[in-house]
C-alpha positions in Angstrom: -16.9 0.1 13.9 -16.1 2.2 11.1 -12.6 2.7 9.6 -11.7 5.2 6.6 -8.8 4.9 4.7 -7.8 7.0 2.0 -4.7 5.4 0.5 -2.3 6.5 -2.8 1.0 4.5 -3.7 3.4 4.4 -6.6 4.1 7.9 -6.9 7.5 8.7 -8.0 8.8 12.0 -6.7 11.2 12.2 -9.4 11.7 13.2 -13.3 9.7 11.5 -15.7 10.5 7.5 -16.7 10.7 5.9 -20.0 9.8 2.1 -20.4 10.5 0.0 -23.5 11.1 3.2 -25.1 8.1 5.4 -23.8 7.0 7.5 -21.8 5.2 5.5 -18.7 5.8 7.6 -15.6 4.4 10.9 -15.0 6.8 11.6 -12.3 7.1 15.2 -12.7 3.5 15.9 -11.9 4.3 13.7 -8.5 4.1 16.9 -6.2 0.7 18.6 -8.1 -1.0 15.1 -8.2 0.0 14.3 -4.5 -0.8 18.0 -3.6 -4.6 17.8 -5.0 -5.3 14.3 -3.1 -4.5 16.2 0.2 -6.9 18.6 -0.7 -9.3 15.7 -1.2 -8.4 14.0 1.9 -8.8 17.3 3.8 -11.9 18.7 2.4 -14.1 15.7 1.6 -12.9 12.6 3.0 -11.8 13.4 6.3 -10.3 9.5 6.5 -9.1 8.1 10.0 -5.9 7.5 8.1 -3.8 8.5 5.3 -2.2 5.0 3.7 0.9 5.1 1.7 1.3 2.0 -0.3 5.1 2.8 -1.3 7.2 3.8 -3.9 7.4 7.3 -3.0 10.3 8.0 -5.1 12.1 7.7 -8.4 15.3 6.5 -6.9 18.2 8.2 -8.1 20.7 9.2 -4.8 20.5 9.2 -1.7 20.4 12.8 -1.4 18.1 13.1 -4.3 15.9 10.9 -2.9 15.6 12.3 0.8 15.1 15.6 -0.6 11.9 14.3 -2.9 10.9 12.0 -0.2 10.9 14.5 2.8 8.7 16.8 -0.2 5.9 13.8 -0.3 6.0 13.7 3.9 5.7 17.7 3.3 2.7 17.2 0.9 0.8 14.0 2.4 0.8 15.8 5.8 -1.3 18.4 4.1 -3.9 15.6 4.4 -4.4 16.5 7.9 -4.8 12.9 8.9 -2.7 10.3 10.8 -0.8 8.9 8.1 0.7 4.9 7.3 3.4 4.4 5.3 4.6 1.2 3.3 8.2 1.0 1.9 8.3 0.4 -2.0 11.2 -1.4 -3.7 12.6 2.2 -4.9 12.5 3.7 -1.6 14.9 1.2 -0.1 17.7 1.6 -3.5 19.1 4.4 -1.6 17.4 5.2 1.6 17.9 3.2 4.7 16.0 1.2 7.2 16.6 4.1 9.9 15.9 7.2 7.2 12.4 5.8 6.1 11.5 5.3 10.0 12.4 8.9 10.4 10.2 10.0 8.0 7.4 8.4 9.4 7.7 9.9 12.8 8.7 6.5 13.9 12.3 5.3 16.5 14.7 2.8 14.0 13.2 -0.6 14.0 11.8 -3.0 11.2 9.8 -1.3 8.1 6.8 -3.5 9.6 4.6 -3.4 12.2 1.3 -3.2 13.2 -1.6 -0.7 15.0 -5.5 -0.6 15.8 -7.6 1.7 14.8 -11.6 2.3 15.0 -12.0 -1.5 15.9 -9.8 -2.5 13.2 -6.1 -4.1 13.2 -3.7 -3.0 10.7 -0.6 -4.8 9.5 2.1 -3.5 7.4 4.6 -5.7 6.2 8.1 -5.3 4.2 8.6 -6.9 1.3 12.4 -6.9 0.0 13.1 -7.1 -4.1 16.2 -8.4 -5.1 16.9 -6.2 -8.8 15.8 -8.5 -11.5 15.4 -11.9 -9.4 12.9 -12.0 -6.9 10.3 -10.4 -4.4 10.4 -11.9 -1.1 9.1 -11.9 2.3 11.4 -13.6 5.2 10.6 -15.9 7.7 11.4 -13.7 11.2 8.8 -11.5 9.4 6.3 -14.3 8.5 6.8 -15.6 12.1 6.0 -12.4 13.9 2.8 -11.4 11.6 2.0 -15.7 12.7 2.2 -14.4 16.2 0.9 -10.9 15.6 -2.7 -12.3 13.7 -2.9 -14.5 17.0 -2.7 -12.0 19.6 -5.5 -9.9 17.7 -9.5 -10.9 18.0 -10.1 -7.7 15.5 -11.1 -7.6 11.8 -7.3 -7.2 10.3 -6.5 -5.3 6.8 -2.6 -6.2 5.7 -1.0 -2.8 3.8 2.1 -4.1 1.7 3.8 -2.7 -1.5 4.1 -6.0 -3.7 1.4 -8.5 -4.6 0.3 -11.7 -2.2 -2.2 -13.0 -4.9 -1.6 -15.0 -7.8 -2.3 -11.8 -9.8 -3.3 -13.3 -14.1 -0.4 -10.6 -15.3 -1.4 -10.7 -18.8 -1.7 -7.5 -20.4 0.5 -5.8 -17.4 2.7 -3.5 -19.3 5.7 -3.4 -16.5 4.7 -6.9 -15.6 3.5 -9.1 -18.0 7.0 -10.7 -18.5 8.2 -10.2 -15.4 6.0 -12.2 -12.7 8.5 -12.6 -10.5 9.0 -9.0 -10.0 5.6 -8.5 -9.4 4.6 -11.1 -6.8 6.3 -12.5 -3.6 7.6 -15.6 -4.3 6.9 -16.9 -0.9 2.9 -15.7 -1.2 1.2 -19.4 -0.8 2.9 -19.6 2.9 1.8 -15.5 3.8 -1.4 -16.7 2.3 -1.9 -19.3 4.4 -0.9 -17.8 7.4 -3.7 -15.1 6.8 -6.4 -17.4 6.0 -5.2 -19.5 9.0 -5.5 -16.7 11.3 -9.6 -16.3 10.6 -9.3 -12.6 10.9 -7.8 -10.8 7.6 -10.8 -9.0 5.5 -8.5 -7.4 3.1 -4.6 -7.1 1.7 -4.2 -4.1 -0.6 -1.3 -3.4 -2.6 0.2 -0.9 -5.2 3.9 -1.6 -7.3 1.9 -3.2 -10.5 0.6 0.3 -11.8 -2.9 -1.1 -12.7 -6.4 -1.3 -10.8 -6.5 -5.6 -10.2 -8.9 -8.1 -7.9 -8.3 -11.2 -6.5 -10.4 -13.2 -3.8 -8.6 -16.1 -2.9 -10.3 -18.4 -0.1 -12.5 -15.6 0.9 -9.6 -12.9 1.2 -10.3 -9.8 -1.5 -6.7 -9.0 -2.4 -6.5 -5.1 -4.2 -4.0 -4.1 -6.3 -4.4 0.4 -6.5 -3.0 2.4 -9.9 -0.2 4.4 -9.5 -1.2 7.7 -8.9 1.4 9.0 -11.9 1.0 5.8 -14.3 0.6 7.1 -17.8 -2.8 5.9 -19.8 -1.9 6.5 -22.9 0.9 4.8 -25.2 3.4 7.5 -24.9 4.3 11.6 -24.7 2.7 13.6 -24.3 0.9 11.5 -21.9 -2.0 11.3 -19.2 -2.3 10.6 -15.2 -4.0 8.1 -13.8 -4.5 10.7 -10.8 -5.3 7.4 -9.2 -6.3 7.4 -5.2 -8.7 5.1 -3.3 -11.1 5.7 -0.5 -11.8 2.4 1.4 -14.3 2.2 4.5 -14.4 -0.6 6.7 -17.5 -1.7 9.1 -18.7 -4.4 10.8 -20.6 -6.0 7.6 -19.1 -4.7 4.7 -15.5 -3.2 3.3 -16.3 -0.7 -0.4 -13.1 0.6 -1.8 -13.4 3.7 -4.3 -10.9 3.8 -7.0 -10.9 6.9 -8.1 -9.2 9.2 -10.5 -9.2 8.5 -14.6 -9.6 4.6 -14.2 -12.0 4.9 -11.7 -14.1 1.3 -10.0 -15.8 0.1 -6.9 -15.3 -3.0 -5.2 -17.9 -4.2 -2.2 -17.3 -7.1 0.2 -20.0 -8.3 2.6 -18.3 -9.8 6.2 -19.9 -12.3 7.8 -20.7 -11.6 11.3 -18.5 -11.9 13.9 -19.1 -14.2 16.5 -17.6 -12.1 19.3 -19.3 -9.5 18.0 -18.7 -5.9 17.0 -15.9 -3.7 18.2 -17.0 -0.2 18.2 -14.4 1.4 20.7 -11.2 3.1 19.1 -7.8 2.1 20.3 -4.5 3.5 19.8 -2.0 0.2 20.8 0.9 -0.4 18.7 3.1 -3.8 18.4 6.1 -3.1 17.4 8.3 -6.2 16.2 12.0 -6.5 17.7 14.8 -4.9 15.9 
């Protein structure tokens, strides 16, 4: 069993951001920064899938924003890999439910579901933000992944936008004060449904712009930099250029960060007491509409 993931998120197709007065979005250099991970994907990583962690644009209208956001499909397909895509809290402002499903190849139904691939189960969930109140997760959603963790005797990795950890936001400059923004609010009940399930080896994440870890209860929880988050304090400003590369076997999970903030995480796995699953399927569960 071996899975490869190459994953980017928070890349806001879109003109450049200002926050508290500087600039903190390289959002113009979206399309070249996108445009050389697909080389990377393509050339050296080869992953068995391309992950998309959200955020895709810099939400501004809805034609605006299906014209940047079809331009990211154009671009990540250069990957030449199968691709998974997360909705972000911008892409929903002004794109619907049936528009993102579109662009990722898929018939209307809910921005979640879930797949197997190389002897591993993946999970994508949708999480909703209400503008300046709350990130939330609702309950037919927590009930199916319940259901879906059951049906499953694979090693499971859950792909969502916002944070399930109890994330120390100190320091965070989009966050710090704004914790509720950041992380669901209903995170100790998806948290316990994951640990409860004895399967999930790893929930990544992007929307707080910064490289973070969390192991809570033997679950690694990683936060990936936005690919166009600005390093420096203002103009004229520098990428992160941030991507990761994460393979999955039987006994371990390393995730690359890489780009100007780059770092390496390695979990062991304990053995499995079904034992391994080498053979590739291709079964989807898709959750009623």
């Amino acid at each position: 069993m071996t899975l490869t993931l190459g994953i980017i998120t928070d890349l806001h197709f879109g003109p450049r951001a200002n926050f508290g007065g500087k600039l903190r979005k390289l959002s113009h250099c979206a399309g070249d920064l996108t445009a050389a991970f697909s080389r990377k994907m393509r050339d050296e990583v080869k992953p068995d899938l391309v992950v998309n962690l959200g955020d895709v644009v810099e939400d501004e209208c809805n034609e605006a924003d299906r014209a940047r956001y079809a331009e990211c499909m154009r671009v990540l397909a250069e990957a030449g890999s199968e691709r998974l895509d997360i909705a972000g809290n911008h892409d929903v402002v002004h794109l619907s439910r049936t528009e993102l499903r579109a662009f990722w190849g898929l018939d209307d139904g809910p921005l979640y579901r879930s797949l197997d691939r190389q002897g591993v189960h993946l999970v994508t969930l949708a999480t909703h933000e209400t503008k300046d109140v709350a990130v939330t997760i609702d309950d037919v959603q927590l009930d199916w992944l319940a259901a879906d963790l059951a049906a499953t005797s694979r090693p499971t990795v859950i792909l969502m936008h916002h944070s399930a950890a109890d994330q120390d936001l100190t320091g965070n400059r989009w966050f710090a004060k704004a914790p509720h923004l950041a992380l669901v609010k209903s995170r100790k009940r998806l948290r316990s449904i994951l640990e409860s399930s004895g399967k999930v080896v790893l929930v990544l994440n992007g929307h707080l712009h910064w490289n973070h870890l969390d192991v809570i209860h033997g679950i690694p929880y990683v936060t990936v930099q936005s690919l166009i988050e600005n390093l420096d304090d203002d103009a004229p400003g520098r990428a992160a250029a941030a991507y990761a590369v994460a393979r999955i076997t039987s006994r371990r999970i390393s995730i690359d960060v890489r780009g100007a903030e780059s770092c390496r995480y390695q979990f062991e796995l304990p053995a499995s007491p079904s034992g391994d699953v080498d053979e590739e399927v291709s079964n989807v569960h898709v959750p009623p509409s």
